[in-house]
VOGU-3710 file (C-alpha; in Angstrom, 3 decimals, decimal comma):
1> xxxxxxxxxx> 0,000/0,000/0,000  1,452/3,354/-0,963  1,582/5,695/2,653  0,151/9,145/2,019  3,998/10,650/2,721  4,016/13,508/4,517  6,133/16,223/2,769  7,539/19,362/4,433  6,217/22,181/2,938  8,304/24,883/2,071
11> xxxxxxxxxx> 6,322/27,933/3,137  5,976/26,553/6,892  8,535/25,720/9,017  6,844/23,033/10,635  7,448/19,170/8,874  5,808/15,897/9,626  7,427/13,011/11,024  6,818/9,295/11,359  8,832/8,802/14,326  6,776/7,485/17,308
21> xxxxxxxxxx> 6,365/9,138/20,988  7,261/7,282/24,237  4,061/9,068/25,153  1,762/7,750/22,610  -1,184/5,998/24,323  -0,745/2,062/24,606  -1,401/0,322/20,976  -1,775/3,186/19,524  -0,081/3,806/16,028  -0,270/6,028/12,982
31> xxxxxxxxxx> -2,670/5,271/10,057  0,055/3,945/7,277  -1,792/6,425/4,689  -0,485/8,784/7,072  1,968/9,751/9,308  1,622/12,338/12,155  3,116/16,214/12,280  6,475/16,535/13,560  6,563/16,151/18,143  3,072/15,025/18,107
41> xxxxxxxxxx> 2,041/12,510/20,412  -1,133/10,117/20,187  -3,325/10,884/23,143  -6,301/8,610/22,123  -7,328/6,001/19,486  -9,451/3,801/18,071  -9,833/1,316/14,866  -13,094/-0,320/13,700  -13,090/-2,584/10,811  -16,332/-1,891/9,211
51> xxxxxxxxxx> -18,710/0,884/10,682  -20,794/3,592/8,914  -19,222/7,116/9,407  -20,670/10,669/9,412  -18,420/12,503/7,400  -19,156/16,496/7,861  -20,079/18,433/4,414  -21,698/21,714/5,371  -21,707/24,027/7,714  -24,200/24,556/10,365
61> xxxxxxxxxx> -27,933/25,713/9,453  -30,830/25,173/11,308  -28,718/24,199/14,299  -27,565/20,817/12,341  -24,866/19,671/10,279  -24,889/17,653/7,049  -22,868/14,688/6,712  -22,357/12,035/4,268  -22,758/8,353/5,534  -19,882/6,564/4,683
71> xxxxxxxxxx> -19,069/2,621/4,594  -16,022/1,341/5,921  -13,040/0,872/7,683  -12,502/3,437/10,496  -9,599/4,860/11,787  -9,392/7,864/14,728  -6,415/9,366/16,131  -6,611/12,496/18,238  -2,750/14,039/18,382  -1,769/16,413/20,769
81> xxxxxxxxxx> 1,009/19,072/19,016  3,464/21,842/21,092  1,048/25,136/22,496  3,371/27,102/20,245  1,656/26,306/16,870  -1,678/27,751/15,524  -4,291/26,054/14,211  -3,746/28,150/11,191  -0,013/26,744/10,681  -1,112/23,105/11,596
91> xxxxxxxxxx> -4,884/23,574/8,995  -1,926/24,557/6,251  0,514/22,235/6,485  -2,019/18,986/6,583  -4,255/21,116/3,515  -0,873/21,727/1,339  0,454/17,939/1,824  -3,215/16,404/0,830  -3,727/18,965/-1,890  -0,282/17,039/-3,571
101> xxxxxxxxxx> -1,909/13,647/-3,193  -4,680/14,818/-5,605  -7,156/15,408/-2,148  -11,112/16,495/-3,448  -12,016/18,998/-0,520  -15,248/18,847/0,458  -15,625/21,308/3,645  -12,939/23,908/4,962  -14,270/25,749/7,538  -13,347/27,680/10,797
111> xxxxxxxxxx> -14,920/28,703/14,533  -15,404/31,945/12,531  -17,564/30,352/10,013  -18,299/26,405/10,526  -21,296/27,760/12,728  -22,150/27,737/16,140  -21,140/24,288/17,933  -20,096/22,672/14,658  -17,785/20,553/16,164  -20,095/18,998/18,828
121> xxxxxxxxxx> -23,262/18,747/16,281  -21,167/17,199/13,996  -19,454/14,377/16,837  -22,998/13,857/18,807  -24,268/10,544/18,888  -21,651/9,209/16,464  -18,954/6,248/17,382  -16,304/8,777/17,404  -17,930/11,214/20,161  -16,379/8,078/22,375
131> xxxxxxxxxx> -13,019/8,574/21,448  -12,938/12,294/21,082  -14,238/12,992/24,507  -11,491/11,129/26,131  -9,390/14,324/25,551  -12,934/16,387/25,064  -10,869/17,884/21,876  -14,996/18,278/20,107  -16,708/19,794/23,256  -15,939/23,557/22,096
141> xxxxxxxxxx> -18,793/27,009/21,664  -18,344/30,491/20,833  -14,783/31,932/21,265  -12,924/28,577/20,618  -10,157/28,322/17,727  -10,567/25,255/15,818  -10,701/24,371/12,222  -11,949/21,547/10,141  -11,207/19,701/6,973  -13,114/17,231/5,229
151> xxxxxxxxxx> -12,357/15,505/1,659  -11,032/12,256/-0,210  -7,691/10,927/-2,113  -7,653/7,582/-4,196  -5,708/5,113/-2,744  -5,012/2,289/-5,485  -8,583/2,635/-6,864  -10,572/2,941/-3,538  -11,590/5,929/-1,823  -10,812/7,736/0,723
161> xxxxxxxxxx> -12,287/10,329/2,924  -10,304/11,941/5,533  -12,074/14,216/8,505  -9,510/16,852/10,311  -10,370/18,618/13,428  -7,613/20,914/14,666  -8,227/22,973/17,540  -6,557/24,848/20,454  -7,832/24,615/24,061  -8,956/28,540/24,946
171> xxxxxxxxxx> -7,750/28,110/28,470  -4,154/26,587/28,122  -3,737/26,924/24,773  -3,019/23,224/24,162  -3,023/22,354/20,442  -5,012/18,926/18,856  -5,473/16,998/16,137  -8,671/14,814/15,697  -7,724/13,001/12,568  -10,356/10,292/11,352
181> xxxxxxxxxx> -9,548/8,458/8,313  -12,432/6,085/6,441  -11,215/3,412/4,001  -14,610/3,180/1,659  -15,715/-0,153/1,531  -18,698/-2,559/1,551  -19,167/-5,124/3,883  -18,417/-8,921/3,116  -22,454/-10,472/3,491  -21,842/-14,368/4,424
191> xxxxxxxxxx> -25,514/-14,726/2,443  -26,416/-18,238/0,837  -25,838/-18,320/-2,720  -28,947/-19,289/-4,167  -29,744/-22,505/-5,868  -31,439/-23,754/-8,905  -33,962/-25,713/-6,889  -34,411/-22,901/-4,214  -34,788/-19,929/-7,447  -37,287/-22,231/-8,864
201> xxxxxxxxxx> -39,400/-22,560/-5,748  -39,219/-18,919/-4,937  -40,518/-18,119/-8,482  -43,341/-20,456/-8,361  -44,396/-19,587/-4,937  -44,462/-16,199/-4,886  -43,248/-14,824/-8,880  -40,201/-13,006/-7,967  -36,499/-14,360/-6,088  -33,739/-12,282/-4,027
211> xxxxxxxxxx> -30,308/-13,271/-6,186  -28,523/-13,934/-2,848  -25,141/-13,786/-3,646  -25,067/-11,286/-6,239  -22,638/-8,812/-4,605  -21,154/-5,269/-6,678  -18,287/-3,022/-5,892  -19,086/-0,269/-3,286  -21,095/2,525/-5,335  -20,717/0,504/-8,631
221> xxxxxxxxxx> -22,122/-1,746/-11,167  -19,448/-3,919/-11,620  -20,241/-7,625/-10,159  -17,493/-9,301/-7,804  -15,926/-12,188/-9,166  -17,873/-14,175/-6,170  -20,952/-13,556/-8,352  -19,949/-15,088/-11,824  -21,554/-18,915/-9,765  -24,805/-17,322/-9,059
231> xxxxxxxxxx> -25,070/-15,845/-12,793  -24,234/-18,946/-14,047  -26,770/-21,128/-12,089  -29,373/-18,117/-12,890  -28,624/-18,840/-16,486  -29,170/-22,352/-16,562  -32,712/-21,649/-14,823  -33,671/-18,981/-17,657  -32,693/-21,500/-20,642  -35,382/-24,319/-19,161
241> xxxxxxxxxx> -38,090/-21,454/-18,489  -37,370/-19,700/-22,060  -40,909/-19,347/-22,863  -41,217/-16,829/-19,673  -39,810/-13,230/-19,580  -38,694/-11,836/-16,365  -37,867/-8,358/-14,888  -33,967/-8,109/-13,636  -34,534/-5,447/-10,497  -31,843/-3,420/-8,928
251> xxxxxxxxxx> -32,441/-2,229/-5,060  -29,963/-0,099/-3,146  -30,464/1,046/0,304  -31,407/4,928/1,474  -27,730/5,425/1,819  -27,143/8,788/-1,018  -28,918/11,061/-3,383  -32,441/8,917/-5,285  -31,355/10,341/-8,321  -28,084/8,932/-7,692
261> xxxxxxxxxx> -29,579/5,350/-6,498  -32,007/4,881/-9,367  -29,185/5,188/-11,971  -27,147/2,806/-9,972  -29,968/0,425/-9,565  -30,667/0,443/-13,288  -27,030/0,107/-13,708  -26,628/-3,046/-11,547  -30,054/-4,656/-13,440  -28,784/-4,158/-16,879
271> xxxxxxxxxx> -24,917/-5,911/-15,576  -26,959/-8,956/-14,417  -29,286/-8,516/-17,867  -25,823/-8,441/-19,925  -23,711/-10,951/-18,306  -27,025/-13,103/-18,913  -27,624/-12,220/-22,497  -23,916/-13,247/-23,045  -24,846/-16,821/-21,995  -27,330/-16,716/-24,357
281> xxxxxxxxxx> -30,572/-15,509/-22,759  -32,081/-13,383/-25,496  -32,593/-9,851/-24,801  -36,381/-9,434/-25,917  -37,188/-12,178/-22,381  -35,153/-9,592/-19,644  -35,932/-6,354/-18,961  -33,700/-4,107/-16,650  -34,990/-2,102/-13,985  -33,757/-0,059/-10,810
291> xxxxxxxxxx> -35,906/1,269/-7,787  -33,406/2,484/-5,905  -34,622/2,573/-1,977  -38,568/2,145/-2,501  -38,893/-1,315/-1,675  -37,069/-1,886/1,396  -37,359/-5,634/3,119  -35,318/-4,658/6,062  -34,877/-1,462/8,022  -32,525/1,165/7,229
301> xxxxxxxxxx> -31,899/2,069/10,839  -28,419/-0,558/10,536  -25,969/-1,987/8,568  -27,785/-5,193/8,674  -30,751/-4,355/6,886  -28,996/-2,080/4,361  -27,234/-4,511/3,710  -30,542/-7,020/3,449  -32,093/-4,071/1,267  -29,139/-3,951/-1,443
311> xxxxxxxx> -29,933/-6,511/-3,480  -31,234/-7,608/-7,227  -34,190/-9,492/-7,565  -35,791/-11,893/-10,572  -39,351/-10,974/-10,769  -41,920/-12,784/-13,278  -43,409/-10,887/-16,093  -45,187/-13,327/-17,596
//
């Protein structure tokens, strides 16, 4: 994996180093995308393999904040840096070094401008408001110096979004870092791939079948290679029904934009319709469709039933 090196920047004195503290909390470490600024020592962290993550993309209004839900691995590490630096020259060095690793901002904001209590609306209720109040680094109101940066890089053809809080106590002037990073990802479902006997019986009993074990790419239409088995045995079911035509329907979850879901519904139905049709299913008996989040079977609410709720189903035309 290629680390996110940390260059000095040549306008600011200040470099970054990945040389670790004595004083670094027990098993703590830096994220190997990236390495912490120079003296900096790791006063609380925490790692979660797969969690959903509220990554901030506006500024206050209406007394909330809007995030983007995010899928993935999750990384926090709250730094605590020498009194003698700003949260200006701390915001400029992590922006400058990003901003050469082809970073996509999303939000840059300030106490002056984030809005009242961004930092605490944005943390409440989330997994990270755990970690971040063991040094109470998010816990900050009117008067407080902080600044935040939100945005993504491409790491090897993945995504990812990294969330920077840097602020400086207004009592002793101590200086933090609140660095969360989120390697985009969708979670491995252990489902049962589905059989030809079981398809069959779930057609004739109730007209439609969930493809269990038809998996995509996180925010894609391209099929994992764990899928090619289920196409395959869907194929052979289609060639001894060929008098029937059928409806191929795409289903995400209420994760992101509709407009955004129905193309990538449509786009997942017409992969399954294709990789079908190039088996030799003929065109004129499937017909692609996506319905993005209107037909749950699960709750939102958890990664469970999102999870349930992206899926592609075989429904019976005729």
């Amino acid at each position: 994996m290629n680390k996110l090196l940390i260059i000095l920047v040549c306008v600011i004195s200040v470099t970054f180093s990945t040389v670790l503290s004595a004083k670094d909390v027990k098993d703590s470490k830096d994220h190997p995308l990236m390495s912490r600024y120079k003296g900096a020592e790791i006063k609380a962290f925490n790692e979660t393999d797969y969690d959903e993550y509220a990554l901030g993309i506006e500024t206050v209004k209406n007394g909330k904040v809007e995030t983007k839900a995010i899928e993935g691995k999750i990384t926090t590490i709250i730094y605590k840096l020498d009194r003698k630096l700003s949260t200006f020259q701390v915001f400029k060095n992590y922006e400058s070094v990003l901003n050469r690793h082809g970073f996509k901002k999303i939000l840059a904001c300030t106490s002056k401008n984030c809005g009242a209590y961004f930092p605490k609306l944005l943390i409440k209720g989330t997994n990270s408001e755990i970690t971040y109040n063991t040094v109470d680094v998010y816990n900050m109101g009117p008067g407080s110096d902080y600044r935040y940066l939100s945005g993504s890089f491409d790491n090897k053809g993945k995504t990812v979004y990294v969330s920077l809080l840097i602020s400086k106590n207004k009592f002793n002037k101590q200086v933090f870092v609140a660095q969360e990073i989120i390697e985009s990802a969708e979670m491995a479902m252990e489902q049962i791939t589905i059989d030809l006997k079981s398809l069959e019986q779930a057609i004739n009993e109730t007209g439609k079948a969930t493809l269990h074990g038809i998996n995509f790419e996180n925010n894609s239409a391209k099929l994992t290679k764990s899928s090619a088995a289920v196409v395959d045995i869907l194929a052979s079911y289609l060639k001894q029904n060929a008098k029937a035509s059928y409806f191929v329907v795409g289903h995400t979850d209420s994760n992101g934009d509709y407009a955004f879901n129905i193309k990538l519904s449509k786009e997942r139905a017409e992969t399954i319709k294709k990789s079908l049709q190039a088996k030799g299913l003929p065109e004129k008996s499937l017909f692609a469709v996506g319905v993005a989040q209107v037909a749950p079977v699960a709750s939102n609410k958890d990664e469970q039933g999102r999870a349930e709720n992206r899926r592609v189903e075989l429904v019976l035309k005729n």
